[in-house]
N, C-alpha and C positions, 0 to 999 in steps of 0.2 A: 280520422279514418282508423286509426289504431285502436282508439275507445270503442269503434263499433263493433273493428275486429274482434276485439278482446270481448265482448256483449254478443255475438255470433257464433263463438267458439265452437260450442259442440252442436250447432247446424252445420257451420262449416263440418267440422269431423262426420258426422249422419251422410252429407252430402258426396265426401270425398271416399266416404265407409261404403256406401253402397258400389260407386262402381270398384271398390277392390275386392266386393264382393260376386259381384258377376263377374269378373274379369276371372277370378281364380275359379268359379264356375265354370267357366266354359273349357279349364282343361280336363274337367269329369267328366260335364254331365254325357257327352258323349258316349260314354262306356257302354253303356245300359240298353241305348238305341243301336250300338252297332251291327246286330246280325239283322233287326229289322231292316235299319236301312241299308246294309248290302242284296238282300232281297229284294227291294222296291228298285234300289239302282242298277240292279246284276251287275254287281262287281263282288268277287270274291275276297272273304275276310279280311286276308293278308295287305288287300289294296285299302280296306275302308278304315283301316288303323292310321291310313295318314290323314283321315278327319282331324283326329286327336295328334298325333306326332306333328304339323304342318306348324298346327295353335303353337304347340309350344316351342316348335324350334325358331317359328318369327320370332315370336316375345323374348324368349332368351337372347337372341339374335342382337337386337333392337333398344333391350332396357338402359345399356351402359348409354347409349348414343342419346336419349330422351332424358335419361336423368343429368347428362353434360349439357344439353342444349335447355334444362331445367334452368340450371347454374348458368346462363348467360341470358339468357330470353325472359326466365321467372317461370317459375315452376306451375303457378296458377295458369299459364297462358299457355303453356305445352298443355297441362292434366285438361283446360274446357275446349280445346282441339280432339284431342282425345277421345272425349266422353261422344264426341260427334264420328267419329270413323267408327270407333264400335259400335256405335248404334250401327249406323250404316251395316257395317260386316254383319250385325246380326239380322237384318233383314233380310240381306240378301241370300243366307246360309239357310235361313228358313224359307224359301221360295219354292225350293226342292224341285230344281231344274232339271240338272244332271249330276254328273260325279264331278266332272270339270269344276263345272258351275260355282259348286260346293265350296269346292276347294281354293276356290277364290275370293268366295268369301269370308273364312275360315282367314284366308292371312290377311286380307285386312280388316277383320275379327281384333287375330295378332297384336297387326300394327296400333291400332287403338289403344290393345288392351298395353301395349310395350310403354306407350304416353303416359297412359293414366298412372299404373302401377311403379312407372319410376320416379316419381315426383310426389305418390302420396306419403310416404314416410314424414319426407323432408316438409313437407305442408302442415301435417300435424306437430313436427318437433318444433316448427319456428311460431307456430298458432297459441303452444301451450307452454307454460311457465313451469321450472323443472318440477314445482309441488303435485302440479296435475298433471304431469306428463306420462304418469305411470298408468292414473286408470286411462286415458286419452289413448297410449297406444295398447293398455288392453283391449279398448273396445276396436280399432282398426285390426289389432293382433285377432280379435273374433272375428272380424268380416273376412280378415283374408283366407284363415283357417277353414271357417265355416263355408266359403264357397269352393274350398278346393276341395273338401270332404262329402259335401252334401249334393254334388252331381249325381252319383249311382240314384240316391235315393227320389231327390226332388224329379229325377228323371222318368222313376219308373213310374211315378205315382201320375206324372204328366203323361205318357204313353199308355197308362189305364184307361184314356179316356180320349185322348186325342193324337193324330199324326206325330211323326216323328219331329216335322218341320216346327212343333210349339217348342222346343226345348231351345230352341234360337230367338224365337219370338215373345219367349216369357220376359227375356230379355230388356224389352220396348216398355211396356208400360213402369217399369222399377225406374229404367234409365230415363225414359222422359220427367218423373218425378224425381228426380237426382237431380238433370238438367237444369228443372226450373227453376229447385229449392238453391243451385250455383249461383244462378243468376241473382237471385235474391240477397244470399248471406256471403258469398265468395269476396274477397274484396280486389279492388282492379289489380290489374298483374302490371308490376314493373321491373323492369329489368334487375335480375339479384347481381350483377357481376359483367366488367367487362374482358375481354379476350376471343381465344378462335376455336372452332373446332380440333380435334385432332385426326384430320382424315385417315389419315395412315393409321392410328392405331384401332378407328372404329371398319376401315375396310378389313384389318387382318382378323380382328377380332368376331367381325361378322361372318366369316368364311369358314374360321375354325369351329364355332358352333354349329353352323350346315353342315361342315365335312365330315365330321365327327358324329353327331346323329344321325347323317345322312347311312355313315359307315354301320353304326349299331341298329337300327332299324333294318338298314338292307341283309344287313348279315345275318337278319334272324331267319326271312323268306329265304336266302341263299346259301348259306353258309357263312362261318366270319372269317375263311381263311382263302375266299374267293378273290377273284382278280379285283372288281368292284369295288369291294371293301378293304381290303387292303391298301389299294391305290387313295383312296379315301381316307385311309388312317395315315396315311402318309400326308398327303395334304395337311389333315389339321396339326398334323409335328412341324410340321415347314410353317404351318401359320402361326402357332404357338408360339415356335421362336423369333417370328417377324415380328407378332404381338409383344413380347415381353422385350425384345430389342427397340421398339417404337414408343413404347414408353418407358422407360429411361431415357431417352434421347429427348422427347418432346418438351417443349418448353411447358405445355397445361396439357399432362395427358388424360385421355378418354377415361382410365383406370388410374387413380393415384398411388402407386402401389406403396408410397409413402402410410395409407391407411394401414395398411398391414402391419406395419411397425409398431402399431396401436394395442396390444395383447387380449384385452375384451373385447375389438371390434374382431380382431381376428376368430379369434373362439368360439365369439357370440354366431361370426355369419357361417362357422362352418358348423357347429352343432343343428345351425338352421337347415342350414343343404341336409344333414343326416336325415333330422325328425320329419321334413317333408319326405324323402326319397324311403322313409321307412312306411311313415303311411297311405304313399300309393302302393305299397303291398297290400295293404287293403282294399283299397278302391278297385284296386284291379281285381283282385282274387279273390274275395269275397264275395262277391255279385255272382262269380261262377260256382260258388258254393251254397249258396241259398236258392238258386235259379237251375242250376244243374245238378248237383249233387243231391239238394233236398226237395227237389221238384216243386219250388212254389213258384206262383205265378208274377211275375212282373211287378204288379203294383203291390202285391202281400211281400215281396222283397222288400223292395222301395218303403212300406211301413218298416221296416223292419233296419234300414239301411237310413235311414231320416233318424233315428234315434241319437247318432254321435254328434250332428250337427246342433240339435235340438240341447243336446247336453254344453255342446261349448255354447251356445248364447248365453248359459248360465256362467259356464267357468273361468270364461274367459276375462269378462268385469270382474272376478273375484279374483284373477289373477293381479291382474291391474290396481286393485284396490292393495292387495296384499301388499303388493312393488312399492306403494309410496307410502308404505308404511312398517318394513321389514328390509331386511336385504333382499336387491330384486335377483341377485344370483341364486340365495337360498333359495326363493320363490322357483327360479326357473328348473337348476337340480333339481328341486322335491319332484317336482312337474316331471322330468324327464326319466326319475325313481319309479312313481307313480303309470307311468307307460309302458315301461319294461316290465311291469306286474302283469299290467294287462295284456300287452302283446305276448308274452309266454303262456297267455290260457289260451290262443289264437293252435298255439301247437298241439294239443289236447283235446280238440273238437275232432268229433268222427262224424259218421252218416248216420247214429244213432244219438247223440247228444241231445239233451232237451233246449228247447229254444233259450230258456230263460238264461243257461248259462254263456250263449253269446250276447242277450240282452246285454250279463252283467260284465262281460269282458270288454262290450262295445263302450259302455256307462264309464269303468276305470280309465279305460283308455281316452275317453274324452274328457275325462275330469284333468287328466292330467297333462294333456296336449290345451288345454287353456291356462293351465297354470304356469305353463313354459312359455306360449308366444309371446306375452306382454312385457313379460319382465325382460326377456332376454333381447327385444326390438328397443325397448327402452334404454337398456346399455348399450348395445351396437349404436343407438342413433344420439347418442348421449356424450360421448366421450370423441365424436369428430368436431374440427373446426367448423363454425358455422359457414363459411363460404364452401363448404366442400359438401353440406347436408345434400342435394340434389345428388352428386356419386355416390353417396354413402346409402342413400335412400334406394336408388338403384340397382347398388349391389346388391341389398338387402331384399331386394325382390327378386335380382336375380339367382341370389344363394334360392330362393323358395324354387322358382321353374328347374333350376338347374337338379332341384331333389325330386319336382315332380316328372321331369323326362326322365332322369337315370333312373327313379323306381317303375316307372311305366315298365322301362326296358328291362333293367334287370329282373323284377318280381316276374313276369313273363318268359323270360330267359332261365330262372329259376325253378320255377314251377315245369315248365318244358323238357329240360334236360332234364330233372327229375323224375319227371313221366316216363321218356323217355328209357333212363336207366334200367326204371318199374320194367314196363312193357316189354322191354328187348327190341324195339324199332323206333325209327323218328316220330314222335309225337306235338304237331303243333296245332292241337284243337282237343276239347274234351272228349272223349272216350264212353257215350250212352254204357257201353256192355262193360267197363271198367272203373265202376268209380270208386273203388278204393284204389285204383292207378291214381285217381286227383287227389285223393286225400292223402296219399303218400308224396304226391308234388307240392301240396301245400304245407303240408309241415315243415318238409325240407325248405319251402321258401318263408316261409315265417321262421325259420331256425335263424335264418339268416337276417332278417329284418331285424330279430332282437340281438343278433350281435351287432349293427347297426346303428340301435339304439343304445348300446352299452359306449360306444367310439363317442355317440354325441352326448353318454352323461359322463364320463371323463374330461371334454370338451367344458362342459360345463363345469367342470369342479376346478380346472384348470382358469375359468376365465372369475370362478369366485374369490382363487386366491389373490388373481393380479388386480382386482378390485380392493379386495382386503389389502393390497399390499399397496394402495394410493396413485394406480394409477389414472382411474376415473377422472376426468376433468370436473 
């Protein structure tokens, strides 16, 4: 079985790559469709952003619990459960029922995607032998990137032509062919480990993630010093401390926080929260700037917003390749050098700019958002004991959702106030008769995204030296 494994290898990787590709899909592609489908549903903007915030607050919710029952059940057996509830949630999100309707499909969209995506790491790391493990998880490091990037785009170019409800149902046909090629190369799932859940620490820890975005989402429609969300940011400090007191105390906690001790795993997974939570400043606010600002239409967007995705399929193996054959730290700093170039042209664009110069800051910036994700997934999943890969794997998806909710919020949050500031009144929607009002929120929120990005290449220089300094296993 292990000879076939090892002769399967990268179908297996193809087959676990694709749904970590739809899965980080489906927290974009959203974006793009959203005023359409608040139109067709008559729900107003502010409600149809919990399409998108729902997704990701399941999944964050969720990933610690699926990558701990990875670690006792076998990771393969949670992720082909998985690939089955997503399908399902995407069929039914694309039926375009109601609002309700939606939004129930949408979590268990979620739930699916919380399976899959906590158990792929740890799947590729125990599949590949440390010499290939570099290009291995650059090519997963592209699937995950590429679908969290390329929702705006692959969205609009599907809305050029079809209902809103195909952007759920492009879904189906990938993931059927994912399915089948599992069935085929996956090899049978047996249990990695015996022990228990830790209920206490996955209840508190699921409560604090709802509470908490529940609070930052509400407080943007309401205010964030309302009764609502206040009482809600209380909640998730009462659960934070339940959570961090539940584990220490447990005998196999839900979170090892023992990993944290680990100085590259730590580094590695918080420069990952940065670099994601910096690039949904783009997904978000981009799309409002070629679409609003520059008046183009949807799918001439979407060409135009398809171009970063299209660049990491390239850069991302090259990352990968680089990793197993350089320092994969170096590799990831250069990577996260090479982004803070490109996100500071992000500041510098007006309503006059010629196209090509966002061509070329979209091109830099994707070159070097592939040169970061492989390397640096390769050390965070490198350096845990193997019995703990499935939490470790986990986290490392969770550091990703937990960068793509807080950019959601705060790039939106940024841009806003900023507007806001501009205009002299509450601004939570673009501005027809004012868009140099956007363009001054925009800069102001890409100012911020590249100091952001600066946290996670610090992050990263710090995690080269504790490499250099021998603590890699």
């Amino acid at each position: 079985m292990a000879e076939k494994e090892n002769q399967n290898r990268w179908w297996i990787l193809i087959s676990i790559g694709l749904f970590a590709f739809m899965s980080n899909l489906d927290a974009s592609i959203v974006n793009i469709a959203m005023p359409l489908m608040a139109k067709q549903l008559t729900v107003p903007m502010n409600q149809i952003e919990w399409v998108v915030s729902i997704y990701l607050i399941i999944v964050s919710a969720l990933l610690l619990f699926f990558g701990k029952l990875g670690d006792l059940y076998g990771k393969i057996k949670i992720f082909r459960f998985g690939t089955i509830v997503f399908l399902l949630g995407s069929f039914l999100s694309g039926l375009q029922v109601n609002f309700s309707f939606l939004l129930v499909g949408r979590i268990i969209q979620g739930i699916g995607a919380a399976m899959t995506l906590s158990n792929t790491y740890g799947i590729t790391t125990s599949t590949f032998d440390l010499k290939e493990r570099g290009r291995a998880m650059g090519f997963i490091g592209t699937f995950v990137a590429l679908g969290a990037v390329a929702g705006p785009g692959l969205g609009g170019l599907i809305l050029a032509k079809l209902s809103w409800g195909y952007i759920f149902w492009v879904n189906l046909p990938i993931g059927i062919i994912a399915v089948l090629l599992g069935v085929a190369v996956l090899p049978k799932a047996t249990p990695a480990a015996s022990g228990k859940i830790d209920w206490a620490g996955f209840g508190s820890f699921a409560l604090l993630i709802v509470s908490f975005f529940l609070a930052v989402f509400i407080g943007q429609e309401v205010g964030y010093f309302k009764p609502v969300p206040l009482g809600l940011y209380a909640v998730a400090i009462v659960m934070l401390w339940l959570f961090i007191r539940s584990e220490k105390r447990a005998p196999e906690p839900l979170m090892p926080l023992s990993l944290f001790k680990i100085k590259p795993f730590t580094y590695g997974v918080g420069a990952a929260v940065l670099i994601f939570l910096s690039n949904f400043f783009t997904v978000v606010i981009i799309p409002f700037y070629l679409e609003d600002a520059r008046r183009l239409t949807a799918s001439q967007a979407g060409l135009l917003l398809v171009i970063f995705p299209v660049v990491m399929v390239f850069a991302g193996p090259i990352g990968g390749f680089m990793a197993d054959r350089f320092s994969q730290a170096k590799v990831a700093t250069i990577g996260l050098l090479i982004v803070a170039i490109g996100q500071a042209g992000y500041i510098f664009m007006t309503l006059t700019s010629p196209m090509w110069v966002y061509v070329a800051v979209t091109i830099v910036m994707a070159i070097g958002s592939g040169l970061f994700q492989s390397p640096n997934s390769d050390i965070v999943m490198s350096v845990v004991p193997r019995d703990q890969l499935g939490s470790a794997g986990s986290l490392n998806a969770l550091a990703r959702n937990i960068g793509m909710i807080s950019g959601t919020a705060l790039s939106t949050s940024a841009l806003f106030l900023a507007m806001s500031a501009r205009a002299g009144f509450r601004v939570t929607t673009y501005l027809p008769s004012q868009p140099q009002t956007f363009i001054f929120g925009m800069h102001v929120a890409f100012l911020i995204s590249l100091i952001i990005i600066i946290l996670a290449f610090a992050l990263s220089l710090l995690q080269g030296r504790t490499v250099k300094a021998g603590q890699m296993q």
